[in-house]
C-alpha positions, 0 to 999 in steps of 0.5 A, a space after each residue: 270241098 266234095 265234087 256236088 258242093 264244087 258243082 254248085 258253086 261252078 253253077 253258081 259263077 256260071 249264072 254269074 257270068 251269064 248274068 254279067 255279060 246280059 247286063 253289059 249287053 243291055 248296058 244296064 250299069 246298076 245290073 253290073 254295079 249289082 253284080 261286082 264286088 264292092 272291091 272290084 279291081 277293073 282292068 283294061 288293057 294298054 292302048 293309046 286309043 283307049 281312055 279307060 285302059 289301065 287299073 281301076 278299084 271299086 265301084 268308083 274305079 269301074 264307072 270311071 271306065 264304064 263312062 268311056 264305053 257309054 261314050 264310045 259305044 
């Protein structure tokens, strides 16, 4: 891959990311669900107090955690 195809993928997952943690920050979950692949491995990690801590995959597996954080704030 020459240094400008790398550039532009960089910029790419830069505007990604920016655009995932707008998402979050607004808790628009369809934005984030648009946003994630549809095998998205999700992971929290171990604590006690955290229901959603673990291992979840796809979609299903990320609004299973996405629950607990709309409860939790």
């Amino acid at each position: 891959m020459n240094s400008e195809a790398r550039d532009d993928l960089s910029g790419k997952n830069l505007e990604i990311v920016q655009h995932m943690y707008e998402a979050c920050a607004r808790r628009d979950i369809e934005a984030i669900l648009a946003l994630l692949s549809a095998d998205v491995e999700w992971w929290e990690p171990p604590n006690p107090f955290n229901p959603a801590a673990g291992t979840r995959h796809g979609h299903d597996g990320f609004l299973e955690c996405a629950r607990y954080f709309t409860l939790f704030g």
